[in-house]
C-alpha positions in Angstrom: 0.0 0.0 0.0 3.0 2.6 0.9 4.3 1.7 -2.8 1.2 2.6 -4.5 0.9 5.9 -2.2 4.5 7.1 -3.1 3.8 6.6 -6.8 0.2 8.2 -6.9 2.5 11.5 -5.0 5.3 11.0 -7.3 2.7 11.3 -10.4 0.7 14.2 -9.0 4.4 16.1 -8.4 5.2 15.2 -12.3 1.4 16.5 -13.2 1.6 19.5 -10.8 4.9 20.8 -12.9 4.2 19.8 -16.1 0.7 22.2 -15.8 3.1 25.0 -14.5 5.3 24.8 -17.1 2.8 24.9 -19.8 1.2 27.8 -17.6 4.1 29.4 -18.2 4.4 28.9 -21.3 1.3 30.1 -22.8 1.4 33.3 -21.4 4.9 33.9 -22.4 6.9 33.5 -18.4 6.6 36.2 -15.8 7.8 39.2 -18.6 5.2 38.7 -21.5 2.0 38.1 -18.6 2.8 41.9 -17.7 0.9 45.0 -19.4 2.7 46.6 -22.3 4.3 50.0 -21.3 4.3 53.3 -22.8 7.0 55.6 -24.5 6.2 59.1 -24.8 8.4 62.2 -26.7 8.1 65.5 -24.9 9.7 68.9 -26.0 11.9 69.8 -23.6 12.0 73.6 -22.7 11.2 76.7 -25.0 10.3 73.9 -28.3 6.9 73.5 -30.1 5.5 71.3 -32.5 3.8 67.8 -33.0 5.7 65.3 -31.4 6.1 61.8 -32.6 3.5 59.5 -31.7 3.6 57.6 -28.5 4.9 53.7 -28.3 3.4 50.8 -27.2 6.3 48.2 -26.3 6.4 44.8 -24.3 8.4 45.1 -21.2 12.2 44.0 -22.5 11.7 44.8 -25.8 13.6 47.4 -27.8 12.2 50.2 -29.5 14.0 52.6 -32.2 13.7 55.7 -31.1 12.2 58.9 -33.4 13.4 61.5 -35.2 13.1 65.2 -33.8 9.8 66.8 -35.4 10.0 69.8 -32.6 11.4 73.2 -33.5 13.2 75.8 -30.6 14.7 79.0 -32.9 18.1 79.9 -32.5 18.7 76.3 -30.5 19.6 73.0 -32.6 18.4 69.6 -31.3 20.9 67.3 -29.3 19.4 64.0 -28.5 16.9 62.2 -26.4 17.4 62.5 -22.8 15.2 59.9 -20.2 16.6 62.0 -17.1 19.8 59.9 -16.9 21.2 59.6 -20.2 21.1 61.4 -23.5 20.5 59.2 -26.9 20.6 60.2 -30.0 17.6 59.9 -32.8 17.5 56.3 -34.4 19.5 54.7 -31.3 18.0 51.3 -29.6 16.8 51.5 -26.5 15.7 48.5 -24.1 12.1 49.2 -22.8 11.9 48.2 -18.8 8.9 50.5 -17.8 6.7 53.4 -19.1 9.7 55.7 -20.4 9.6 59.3 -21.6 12.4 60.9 -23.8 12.9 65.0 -23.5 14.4 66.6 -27.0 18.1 68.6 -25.6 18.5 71.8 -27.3 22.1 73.8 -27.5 22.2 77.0 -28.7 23.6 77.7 -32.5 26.1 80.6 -32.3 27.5 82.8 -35.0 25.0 81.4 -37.5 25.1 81.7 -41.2 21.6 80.7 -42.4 21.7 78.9 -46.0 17.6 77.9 -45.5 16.0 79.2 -42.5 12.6 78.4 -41.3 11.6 81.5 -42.7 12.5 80.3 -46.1 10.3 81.2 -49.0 12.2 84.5 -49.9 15.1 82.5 -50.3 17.2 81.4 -53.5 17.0 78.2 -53.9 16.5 75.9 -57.0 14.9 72.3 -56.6 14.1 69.5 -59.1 11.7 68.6 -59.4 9.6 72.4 -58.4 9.9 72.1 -54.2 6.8 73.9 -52.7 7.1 75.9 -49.7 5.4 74.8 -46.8 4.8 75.4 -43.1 4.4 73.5 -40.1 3.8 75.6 -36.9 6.9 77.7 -36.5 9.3 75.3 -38.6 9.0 76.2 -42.6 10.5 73.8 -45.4 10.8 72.8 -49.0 9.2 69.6 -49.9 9.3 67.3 -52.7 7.5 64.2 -53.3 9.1 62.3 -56.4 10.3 58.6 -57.4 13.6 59.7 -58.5 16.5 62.4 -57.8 15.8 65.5 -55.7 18.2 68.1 -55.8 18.1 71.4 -53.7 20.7 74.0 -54.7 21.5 77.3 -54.1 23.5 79.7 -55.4 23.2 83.5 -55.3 26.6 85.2 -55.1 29.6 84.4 -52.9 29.8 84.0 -49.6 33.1 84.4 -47.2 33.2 80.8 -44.9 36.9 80.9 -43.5 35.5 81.6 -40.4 33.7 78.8 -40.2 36.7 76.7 -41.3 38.8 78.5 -38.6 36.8 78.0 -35.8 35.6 74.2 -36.0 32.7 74.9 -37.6 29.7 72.8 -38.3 26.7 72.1 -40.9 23.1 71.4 -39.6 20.5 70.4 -41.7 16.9 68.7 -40.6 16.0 66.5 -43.3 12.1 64.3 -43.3 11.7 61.6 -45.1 8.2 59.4 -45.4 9.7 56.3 -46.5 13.9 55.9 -46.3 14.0 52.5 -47.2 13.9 53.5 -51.1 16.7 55.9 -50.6 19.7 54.2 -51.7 22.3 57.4 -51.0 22.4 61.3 -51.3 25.5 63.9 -50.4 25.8 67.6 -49.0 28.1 69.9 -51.4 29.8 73.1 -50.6 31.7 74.3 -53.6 33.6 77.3 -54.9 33.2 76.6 -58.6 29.7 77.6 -59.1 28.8 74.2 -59.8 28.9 70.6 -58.5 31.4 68.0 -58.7 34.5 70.8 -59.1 36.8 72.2 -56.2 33.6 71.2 -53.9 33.9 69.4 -49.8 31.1 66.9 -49.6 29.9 66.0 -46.8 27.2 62.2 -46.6 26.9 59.5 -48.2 23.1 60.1 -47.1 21.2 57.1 -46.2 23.7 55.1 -44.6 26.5 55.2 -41.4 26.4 57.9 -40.0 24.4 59.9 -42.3 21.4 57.1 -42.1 17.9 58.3 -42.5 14.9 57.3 -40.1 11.0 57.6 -41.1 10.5 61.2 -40.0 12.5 64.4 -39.0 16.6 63.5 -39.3 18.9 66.1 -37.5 22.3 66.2 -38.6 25.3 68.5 -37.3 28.2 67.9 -39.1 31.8 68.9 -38.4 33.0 71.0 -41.2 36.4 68.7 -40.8 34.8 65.4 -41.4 33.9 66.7 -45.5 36.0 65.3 -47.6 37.8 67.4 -50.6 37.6 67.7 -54.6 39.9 69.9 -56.3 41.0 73.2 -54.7 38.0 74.6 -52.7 37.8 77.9 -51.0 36.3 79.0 -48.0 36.8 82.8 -48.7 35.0 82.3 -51.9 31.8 79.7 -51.6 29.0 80.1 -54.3 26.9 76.8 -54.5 25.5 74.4 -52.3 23.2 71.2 -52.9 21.6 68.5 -51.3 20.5 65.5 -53.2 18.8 62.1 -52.0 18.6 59.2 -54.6 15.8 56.9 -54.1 14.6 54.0 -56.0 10.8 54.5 -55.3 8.1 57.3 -54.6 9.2 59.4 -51.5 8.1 62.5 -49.9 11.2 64.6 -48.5 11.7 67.7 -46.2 14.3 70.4 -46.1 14.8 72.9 -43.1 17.0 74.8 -41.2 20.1 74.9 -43.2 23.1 76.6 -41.7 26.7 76.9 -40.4 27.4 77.6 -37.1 30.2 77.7 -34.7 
């Protein structure tokens, strides 16, 4: 009789944790029974605009974080800050509980504006025809197209050593709807009056460093890191261009183009 009782326990043991291990597995372990959490984009101080929309992630998962749709004059955008560390736009982020990210803003000193939010009386040529738009305080070119887009400008020369001398840097906000069809693009400061001759270039767009996420795309470039064609000067600048390449119907952005240092 004591044999059959230690088998019938033995089997109810082996029953008992076979049921909790299925338990478990169906709802996916402690992690995947909890409620999905929340990740929100705020402002941050003295900014406006839309921001991008909130998140719903499972607890542990990882989460791309968004471009920077807000605008703050006179300040560029510096990361994503969640109170103890500062990330920046397109980074992966491990999700542990509700989160928000804050847009950091530093001020842009001794500016040069190329294309400022305030852009329509500006000279610039785009193919195909850009049209003008505005978004709260933020105002840009946009083109929707399924091949090249080129923005250039050029409307006299402008003196840049300064900007050489003094570690200067490019920023340019660039949206995209869609990057996956963009398959590369380049920044050009030239002193030929044209592309391609005695130019710096700064990209390739799209990948590295340069890559492009679905949305607003800050970049602020270090006027060393453009690479050299020819025999350009900085005393004597007259063209600029930016030009994506995509493979596929895209809508694309252009603000907020300027040196700074």
């Amino acid at each position: 009789m004591k044999k059959i009782i230690s088998v019938s326990v033995a089997a109810m043991v082996i029953i008992a944790a076979c049921m909790l291990f299925l338990g478990c597995a169906s709802t996916g372990g402690t992690t995947g029974s909890r409620e999905p959490v929340m990740v929100t984009y705020l402002a941050g101080e003295g900014a406006s605009g839309e921001g991008p929309d909130a998140v719903s992630a499972a607890v542990g998962s990882r989460i791309v974080l968004a471009g920077n749709p807000f605008f703050r004059r006179g300040y560029y955008f510096n990361g994503w800050s969640d109170g103890s560390r500062t990330y920046r736009q397109g980074d992966s982020v491990r999700i542990n509980a509700d989160m928000q990210f804050t847009a950091q803003w530093a001020q842009a000193t001794n500016v040069r504006m190329l294309l400022s939010p305030d852009a329509e009386d500006m000279t610039w040529e785009t193919i195909p025809q850009a049209e003008f738009l505005t978004e709260g305080e933020r105002g840009y070119y946009e083109i929707t197209h399924n091949d090249d887009l080129v923005f250039v400008w050029r409307d006299g020369t402008m003196d840049l050593s300064e900007f050489a001398r003094n570690s200067g840097r490019l920023h340019l906000s660039v949206y995209v709807d869609n990057p996956g069809p963009i398959t590369g693009g380049q920044f050009e400061i030239t002193s030929s009056g044209t592309a391609d001759i005695d130019e710096w270039t700064f990209g390739e767009f799209g990948s590295g460093q340069y890559r492009l996420i679905q949305g607003w795309n800050t970049f602020v470039i270090p006027l060393s890191e453009a690479h050299r064609l020819g025999n350009p000067n900085w005393a004597q600048i007259d063209f600029f261009r930016f030009y994506l390449n995509p493979v596929a119907r895209v809508t694309v952005r252009v603000s907020d183009v300027y040196l700074f240092y």
